[in-house]
C-alpha positions as CSV (number, residue, x, y, z in Angstrom):
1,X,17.9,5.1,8.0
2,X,16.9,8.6,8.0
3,X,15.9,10.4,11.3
4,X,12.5,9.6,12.5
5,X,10.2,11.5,14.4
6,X,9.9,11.4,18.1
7,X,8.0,8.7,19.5
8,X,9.2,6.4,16.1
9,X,11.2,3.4,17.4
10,X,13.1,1.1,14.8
11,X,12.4,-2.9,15.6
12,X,12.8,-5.9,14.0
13,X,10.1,-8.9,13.5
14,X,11.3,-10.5,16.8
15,X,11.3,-7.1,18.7
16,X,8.3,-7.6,21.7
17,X,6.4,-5.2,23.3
18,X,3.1,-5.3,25.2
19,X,0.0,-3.6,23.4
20,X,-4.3,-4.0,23.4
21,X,-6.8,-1.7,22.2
22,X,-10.4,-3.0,23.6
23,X,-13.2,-0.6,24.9
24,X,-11.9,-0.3,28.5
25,X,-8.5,1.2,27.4
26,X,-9.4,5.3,28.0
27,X,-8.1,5.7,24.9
28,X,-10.3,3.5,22.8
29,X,-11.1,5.3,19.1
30,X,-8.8,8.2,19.7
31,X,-6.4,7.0,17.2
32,X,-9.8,6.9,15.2
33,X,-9.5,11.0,14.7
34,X,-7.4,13.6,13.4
35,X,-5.8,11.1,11.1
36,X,-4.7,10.9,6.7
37,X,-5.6,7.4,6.2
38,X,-3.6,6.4,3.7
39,X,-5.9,3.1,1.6
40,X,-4.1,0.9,-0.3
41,X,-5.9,-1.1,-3.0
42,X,-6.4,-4.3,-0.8
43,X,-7.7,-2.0,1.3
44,X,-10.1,-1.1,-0.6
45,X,-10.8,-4.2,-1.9
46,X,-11.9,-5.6,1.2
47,X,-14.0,-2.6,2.7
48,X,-15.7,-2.4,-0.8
49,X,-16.6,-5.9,-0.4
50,X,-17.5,-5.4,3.0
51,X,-20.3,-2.7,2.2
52,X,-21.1,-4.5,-0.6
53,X,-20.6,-1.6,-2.8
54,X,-19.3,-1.5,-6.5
55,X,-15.7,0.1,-6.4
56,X,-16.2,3.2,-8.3
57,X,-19.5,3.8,-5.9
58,X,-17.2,3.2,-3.0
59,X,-14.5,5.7,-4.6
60,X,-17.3,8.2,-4.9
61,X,-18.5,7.8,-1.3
62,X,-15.7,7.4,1.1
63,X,-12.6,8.0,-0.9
64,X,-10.5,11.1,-2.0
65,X,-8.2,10.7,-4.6
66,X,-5.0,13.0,-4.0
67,X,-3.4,14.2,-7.2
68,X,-0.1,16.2,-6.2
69,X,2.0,16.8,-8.9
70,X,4.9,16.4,-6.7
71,X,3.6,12.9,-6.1
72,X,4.5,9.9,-8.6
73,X,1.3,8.3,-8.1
74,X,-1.9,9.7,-6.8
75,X,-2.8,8.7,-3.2
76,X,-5.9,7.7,-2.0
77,X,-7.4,8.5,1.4
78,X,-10.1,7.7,3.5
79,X,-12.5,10.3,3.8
80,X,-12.8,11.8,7.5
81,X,-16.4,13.3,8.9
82,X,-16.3,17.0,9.7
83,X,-17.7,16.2,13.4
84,X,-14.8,18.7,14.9
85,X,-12.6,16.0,15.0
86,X,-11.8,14.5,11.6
87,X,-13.2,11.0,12.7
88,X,-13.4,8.3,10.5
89,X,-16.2,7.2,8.4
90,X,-16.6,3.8,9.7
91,X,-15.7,4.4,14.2
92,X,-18.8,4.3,16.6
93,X,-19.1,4.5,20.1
94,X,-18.6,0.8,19.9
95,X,-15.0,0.6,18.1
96,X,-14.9,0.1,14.0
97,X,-17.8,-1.3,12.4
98,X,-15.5,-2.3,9.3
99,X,-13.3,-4.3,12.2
100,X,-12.9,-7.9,10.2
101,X,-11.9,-5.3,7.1
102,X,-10.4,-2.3,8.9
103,X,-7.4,-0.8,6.3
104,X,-4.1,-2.8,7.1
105,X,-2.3,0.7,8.7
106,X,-5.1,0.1,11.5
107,X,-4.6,-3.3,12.1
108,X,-0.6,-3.0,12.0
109,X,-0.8,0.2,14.3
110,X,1.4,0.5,16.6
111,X,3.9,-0.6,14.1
112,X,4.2,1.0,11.0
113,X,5.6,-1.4,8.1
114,X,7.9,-0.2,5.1
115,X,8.9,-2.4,2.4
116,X,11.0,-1.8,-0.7
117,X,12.0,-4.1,-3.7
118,X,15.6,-5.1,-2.9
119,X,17.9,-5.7,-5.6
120,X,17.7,-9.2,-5.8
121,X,13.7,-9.1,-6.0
122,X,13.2,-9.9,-3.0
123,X,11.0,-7.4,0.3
124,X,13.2,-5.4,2.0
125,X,11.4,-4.8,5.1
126,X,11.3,-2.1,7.6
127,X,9.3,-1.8,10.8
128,X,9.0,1.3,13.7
129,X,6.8,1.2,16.7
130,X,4.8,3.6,17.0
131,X,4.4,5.5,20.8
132,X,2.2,8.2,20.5
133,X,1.4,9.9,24.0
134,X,-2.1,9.9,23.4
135,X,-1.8,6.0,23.5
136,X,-2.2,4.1,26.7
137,X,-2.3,0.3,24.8
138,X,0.9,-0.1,26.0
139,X,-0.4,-0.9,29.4
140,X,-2.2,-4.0,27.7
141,X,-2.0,-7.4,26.6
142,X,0.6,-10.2,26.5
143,X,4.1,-9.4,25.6
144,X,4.8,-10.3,21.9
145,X,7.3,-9.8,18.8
146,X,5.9,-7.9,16.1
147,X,6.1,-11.1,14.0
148,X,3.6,-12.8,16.2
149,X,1.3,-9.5,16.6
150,X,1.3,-9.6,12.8
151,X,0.0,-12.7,12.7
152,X,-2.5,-12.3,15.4
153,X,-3.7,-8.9,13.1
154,X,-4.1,-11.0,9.8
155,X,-1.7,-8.6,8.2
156,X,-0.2,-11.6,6.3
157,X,-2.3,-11.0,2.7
158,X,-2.3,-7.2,3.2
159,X,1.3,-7.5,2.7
160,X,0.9,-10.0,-0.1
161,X,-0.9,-7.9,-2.3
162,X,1.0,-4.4,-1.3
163,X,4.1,-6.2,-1.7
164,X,3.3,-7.3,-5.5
165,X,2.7,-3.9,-6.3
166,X,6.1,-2.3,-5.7
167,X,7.1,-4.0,-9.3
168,X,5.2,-1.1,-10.5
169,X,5.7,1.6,-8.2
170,X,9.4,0.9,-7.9
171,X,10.0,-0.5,-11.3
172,X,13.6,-0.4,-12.0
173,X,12.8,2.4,-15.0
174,X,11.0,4.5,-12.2
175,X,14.3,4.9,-10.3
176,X,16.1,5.5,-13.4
177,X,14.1,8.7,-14.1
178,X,10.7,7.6,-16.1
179,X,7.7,9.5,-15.1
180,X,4.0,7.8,-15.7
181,X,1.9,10.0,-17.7
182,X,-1.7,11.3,-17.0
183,X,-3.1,8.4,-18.8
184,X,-1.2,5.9,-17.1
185,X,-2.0,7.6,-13.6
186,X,-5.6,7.3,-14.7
187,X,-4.8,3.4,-15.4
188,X,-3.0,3.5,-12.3
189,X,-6.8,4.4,-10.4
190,X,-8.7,2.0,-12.6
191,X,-6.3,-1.4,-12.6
192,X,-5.7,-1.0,-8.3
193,X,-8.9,1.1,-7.3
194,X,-11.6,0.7,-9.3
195,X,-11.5,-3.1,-9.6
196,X,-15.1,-3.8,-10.8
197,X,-15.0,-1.1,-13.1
198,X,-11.4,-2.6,-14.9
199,X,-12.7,-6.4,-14.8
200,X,-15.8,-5.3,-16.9
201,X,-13.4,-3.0,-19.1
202,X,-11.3,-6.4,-20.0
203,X,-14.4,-8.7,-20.2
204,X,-15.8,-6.2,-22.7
205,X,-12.6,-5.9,-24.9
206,X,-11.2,-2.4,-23.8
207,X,-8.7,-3.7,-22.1
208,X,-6.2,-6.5,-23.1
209,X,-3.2,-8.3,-21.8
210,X,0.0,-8.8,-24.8
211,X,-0.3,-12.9,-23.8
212,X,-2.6,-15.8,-23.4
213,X,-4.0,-15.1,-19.7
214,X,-3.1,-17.9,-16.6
215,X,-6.2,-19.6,-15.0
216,X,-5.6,-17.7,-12.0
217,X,-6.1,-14.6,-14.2
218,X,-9.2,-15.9,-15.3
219,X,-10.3,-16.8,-11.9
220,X,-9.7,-12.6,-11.6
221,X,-12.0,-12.3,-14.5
222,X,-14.9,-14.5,-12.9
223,X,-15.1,-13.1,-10.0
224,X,-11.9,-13.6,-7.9
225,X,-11.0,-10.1,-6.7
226,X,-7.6,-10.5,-5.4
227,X,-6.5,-12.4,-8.5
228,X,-7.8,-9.2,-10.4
229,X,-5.8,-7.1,-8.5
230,X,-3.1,-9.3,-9.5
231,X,-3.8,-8.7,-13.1
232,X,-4.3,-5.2,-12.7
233,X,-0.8,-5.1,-11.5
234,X,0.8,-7.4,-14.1
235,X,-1.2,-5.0,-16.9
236,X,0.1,-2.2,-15.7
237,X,3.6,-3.1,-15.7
238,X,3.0,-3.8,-19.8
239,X,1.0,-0.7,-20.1
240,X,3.6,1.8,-18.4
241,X,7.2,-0.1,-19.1
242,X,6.4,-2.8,-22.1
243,X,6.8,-6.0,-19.8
């Protein structure tokens, strides 16, 4: 493992330590601020469908697309309010008001999770803790393993979903050299970001899968967003590498 920065411990699953963030804790909503929130697409799959807004509204509105050329894929990032403090959209005096739907980086904090596709398909996965100075959580709560503060986070389909995308984003002809082009980076937004935009795309014959779709597919179709984002995945893997 490369050298991580100070404060960056390396655990395992059954690694405890003691952390709480409530309102009492002095701290409460600093790590709120002066942040690059990185969203993934369940991310925004469940804050769009928490505001009830259709994706590429909630793209316009809170999201800022990121495309660095010395990127692979084009990040997407939470959009910060310029109160002097870069806070996020969505903190109050009272904590989150997105909470049941906060981005999975805020629920996992203080860990931060890594995962990779290993070579025998499975999740290679990779976990620090996170002690920033700032943070006095650690004074707080029961001790537990990360495995059980996972849990207790509901970071279980977060991981599902970011998981199944690393058979595009580390496709085995990615790591032997093949670059996505601007079309396919636009597909890349579309497919994983802009979900209600892609399912009426397909339902309207602009987009197309090479095979008879699954019912769970079709379930994506109807309605079911996480299934969709499923599909999204699976199309983009035949529209960037022929599968």
């Amino acid at each position: 493992m490369p050298a991580l920065p100070d404060g960056f411990v390396p655990i395992s699953t059954t690694s405890r330590f003691r952390f709480a963030c409530h309102p009492e804790v002095p701290c409460f909503t600093d790590c709120c601020r002066q942040l690059d929130l990185a969203l993934t697409p369940y991310d925004v799959l469940r804050l769009k469908n928490r505001l009830k807004l259709h994706s590429g509204r909630f793209l316009e509105q809170y999201v800022i697309i990121e495309w660095d050329p010395s990127l692979l894929f084009p990040q997407c990032y939470l959009t910060m309010i310029d109160d002097g403090r870069a806070s996020c959209v969505f903190v109050s005096p009272a904590g989150c008001t997105v909470y049941e739907d906060r981005p999975g980086a805020c629920r996992a904090y203080p860990v931060g999770r890594g995962a990779s596709a290993g070579r025998d398909g499975g999740i290679e996965e990779t976990l620090v803790l996170v002690r920033e100075p700032h943070c006095l959580g650690f004074r707080e709560g029961p001790s537990r393993t990360a495995g059980e503060y996972f849990a207790g986070q509901g970071l279980d389909e977060y991981s599902r979903c970011n998981d199944a995308l690393l058979t595009v984003t580390q496709h085995q002809r990615i790591r032997n050299g093949f670059r996505p082009s601007r079309r396919q980076l636009d597909q890349f937004i579309l497919a994983l970001y802009n979900l209600d935009t892609f399912r009426q795309e397909y339902n309207d014959g602009r987009i197309t899968l090479r095979r008879p779709l699954r019912a769970d597919e079709l379930q994506g179709l109807a309605g079911d967003d996480e299934q969709l984002l499923l599909l999204g995945i699976r199309w983009l893997r035949q529209e960037m590498f022929g599968e």
